[in-house]
N, C-alpha and C positions, 0 to 999 in steps of 0.2 A: 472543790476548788482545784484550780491547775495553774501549776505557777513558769514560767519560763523564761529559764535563767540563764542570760546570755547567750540565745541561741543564736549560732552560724552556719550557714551552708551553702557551700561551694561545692560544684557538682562537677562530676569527672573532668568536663572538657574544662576546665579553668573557673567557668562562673559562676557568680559568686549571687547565688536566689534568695538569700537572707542577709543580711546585716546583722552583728551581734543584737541580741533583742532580749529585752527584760519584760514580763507583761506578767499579769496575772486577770486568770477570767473566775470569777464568782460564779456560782451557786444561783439559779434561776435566773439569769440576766440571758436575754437575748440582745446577744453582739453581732455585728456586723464588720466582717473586716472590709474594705472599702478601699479599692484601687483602679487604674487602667491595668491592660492587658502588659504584664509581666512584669510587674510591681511586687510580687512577693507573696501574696495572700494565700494561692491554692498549698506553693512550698510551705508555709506558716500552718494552713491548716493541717497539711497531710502528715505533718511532723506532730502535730496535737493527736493522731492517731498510731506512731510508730511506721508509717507508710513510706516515710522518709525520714532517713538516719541523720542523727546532725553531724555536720565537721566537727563544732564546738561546741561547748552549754549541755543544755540538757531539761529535758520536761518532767515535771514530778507533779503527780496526781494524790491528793488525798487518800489515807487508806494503804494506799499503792506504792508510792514512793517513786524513785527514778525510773521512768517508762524507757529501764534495757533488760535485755535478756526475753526470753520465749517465754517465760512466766506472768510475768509485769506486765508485758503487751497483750497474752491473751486472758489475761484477768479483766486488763481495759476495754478489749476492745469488746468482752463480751457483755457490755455496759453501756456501749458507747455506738449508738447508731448513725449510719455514714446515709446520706442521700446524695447522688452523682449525677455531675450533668448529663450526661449519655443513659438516666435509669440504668443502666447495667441489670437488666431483667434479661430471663431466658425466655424470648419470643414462643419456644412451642409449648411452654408451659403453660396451666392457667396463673391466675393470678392468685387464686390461695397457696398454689404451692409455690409460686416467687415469695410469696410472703411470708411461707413457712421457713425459707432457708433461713430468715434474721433468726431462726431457733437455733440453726446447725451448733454456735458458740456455746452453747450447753451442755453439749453430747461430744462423748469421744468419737473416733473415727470407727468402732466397731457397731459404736449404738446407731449411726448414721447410715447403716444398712437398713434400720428397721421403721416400721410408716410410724409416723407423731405422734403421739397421744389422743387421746380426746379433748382432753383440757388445753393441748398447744395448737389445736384445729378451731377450740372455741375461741383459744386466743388471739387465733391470726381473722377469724371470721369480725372478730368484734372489732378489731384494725381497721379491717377494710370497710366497717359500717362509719367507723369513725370518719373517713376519707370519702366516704358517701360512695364508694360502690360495692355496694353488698351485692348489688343485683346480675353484676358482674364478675362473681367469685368464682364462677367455673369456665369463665369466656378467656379463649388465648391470651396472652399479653398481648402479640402482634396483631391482637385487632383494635385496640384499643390508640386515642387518640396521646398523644405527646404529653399532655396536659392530666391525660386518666393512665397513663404510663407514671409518668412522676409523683402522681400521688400513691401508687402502686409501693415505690420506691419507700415515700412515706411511713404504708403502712408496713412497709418491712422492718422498716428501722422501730418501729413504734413497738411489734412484737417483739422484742430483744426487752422491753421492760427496761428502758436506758432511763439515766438518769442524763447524759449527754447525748443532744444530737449535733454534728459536723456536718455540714451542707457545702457543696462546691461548687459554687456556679450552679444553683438548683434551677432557673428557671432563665437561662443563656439562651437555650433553645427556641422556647416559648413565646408565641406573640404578646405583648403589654397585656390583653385581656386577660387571659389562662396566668400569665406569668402572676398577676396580683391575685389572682384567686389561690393560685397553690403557696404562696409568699404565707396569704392569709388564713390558710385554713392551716399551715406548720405555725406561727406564732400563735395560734390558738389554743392547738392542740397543747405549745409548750407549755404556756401559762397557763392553761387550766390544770396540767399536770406538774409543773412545777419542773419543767424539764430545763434545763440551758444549755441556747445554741449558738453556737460559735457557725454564722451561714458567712460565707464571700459571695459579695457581687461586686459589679462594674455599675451599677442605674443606682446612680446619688437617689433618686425620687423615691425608690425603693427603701432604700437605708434609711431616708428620715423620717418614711412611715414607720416603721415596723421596730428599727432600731431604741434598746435602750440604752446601748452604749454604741458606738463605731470608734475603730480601730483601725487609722488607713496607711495605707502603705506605699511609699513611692521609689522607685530603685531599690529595693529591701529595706528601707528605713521606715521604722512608725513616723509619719508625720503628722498625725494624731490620732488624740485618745479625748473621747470624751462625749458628753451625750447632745442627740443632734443640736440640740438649741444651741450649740455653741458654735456648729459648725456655720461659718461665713465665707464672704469670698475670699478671702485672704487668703484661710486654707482650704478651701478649694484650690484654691492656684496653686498654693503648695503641692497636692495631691496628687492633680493632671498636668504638672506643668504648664500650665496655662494663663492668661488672667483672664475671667471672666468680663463678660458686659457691665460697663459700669464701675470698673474698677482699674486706675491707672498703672501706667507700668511702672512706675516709678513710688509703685507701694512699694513702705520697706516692710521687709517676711518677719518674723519673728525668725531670733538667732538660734534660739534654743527650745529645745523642747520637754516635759518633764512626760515620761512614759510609764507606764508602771501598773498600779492598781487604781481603779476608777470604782466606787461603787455606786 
């Protein structure tokens, strides 16, 4: 569980990419935080890994406790697998050894001279079976499509043996086809393993497949929590500032909001 208590952050130049924020994410839930572009979700999630310092509040992990100091964070993070919009894979490598680095977190920086084990080769091999390209485990990353890039990304995070995955904008890139297939085959993987992921997108159609809670965010503010069946046009409009088709302008929004734990 990861609880986050009154988080705020306001970033050098003035602005302010969070609103104080209370949330707590469970244990096997795949959440979706749910925004337009610069709503707060990627700063929300990358603060759920230490990747961004809060101004205020503060994130405490099961086990773990307040996620500060150099300890805290690399006990987490080596728990906790990141999947990035850009894959952030090394192009001239193959793809079993992009997948081997989710091992790095394990090993100190002298053990990091030395090649993987056997057991962490069988590890990263059976990842990339999971992801469905086995048969590409010795092929460049950079020959590979955007689509078998990211699932790459996937299987990196999946060798880490996490019990958390963080997703950011995982399939931004991606045309609608590839983007639902990689959407699809990470919630799969999570629930069959009992993993919870905390992914951000911007594609509502996305979020209410796959989501079992959404979490959205509008100018740093949660402007909802809750699972999609609840989500309507109201908040919708809330969300994108918008109203939707079908819905007058002169709906009243709700005043207030109650935030927090959803299970």
């Amino acid at each position: 569980m990861i609880q986050v208590d009154k988080l705020d952050v306001v970033y050098a130049n003035g602005t302010r990419a969070l609103a104080p924020t209370s949330v707590t994410f469970r244990a096997g839930q795949f959440t979706v935080l749910l925004g337009a572009s610069g709503a707060g979700k990627s700063t929300l999630l990358r603060a759920l890994n230490g990747l961004v310092a809060p101004t205020h509040g503060e994130v405490r992990i099961d086990g773990i406790g307040a996620l500060s100091g150099r300890k805290a964070i690399r006990s987490h993070r080596r728990r906790t697998g990141m999947v990035f919009q850009q894959h952030q894979l090394i192009g001239r490598l193959t793809v079993l050894a992009n997948v081997l680095i989710g091992r790095l977190g394990y090993h100190g920086s002298l053990r990091t001279l030395l090649p993987f084990s056997v057991a962490e080769k069988q590890l990263a091999l059976d990842a990339i079976e999971r992801v469905g390209l086995l048969d590409y485990a010795l092929r460049r990353a950079d020959q590979l499509s955007g689509g078998q890039q990211q699932r790459v990304g996937i299987a990196r995070a999946l060798v880490q043996e996490p019990n958390l995955i963080l997703a950011d904008e995982p399939v931004a890139s991606l045309d609608p086809a590839s983007a639902d297939r990689v959407l699809g085959l990470l919630h799969k993987i999570c629930k069959d393993d009992g993993i919870a992921a905390i992914v951000s997108l911007h594609q509502l159609e996305f979020a209410k497949r796959y989501a079992d809670r959404i979490v959205a965010l509008a100018a740093g503010h949660v402007v909802f929590d809750g699972p999609p069946a609840r989500l309507g046009n109201q908040e919708i409009a809330r969300i994108y500032g918008t109203t939707p088709i079908g819905v007058r302008q002169d709906t009243p929004q709700p005043s207030t909001l109650k935030t927090g734990t959803y299970a």
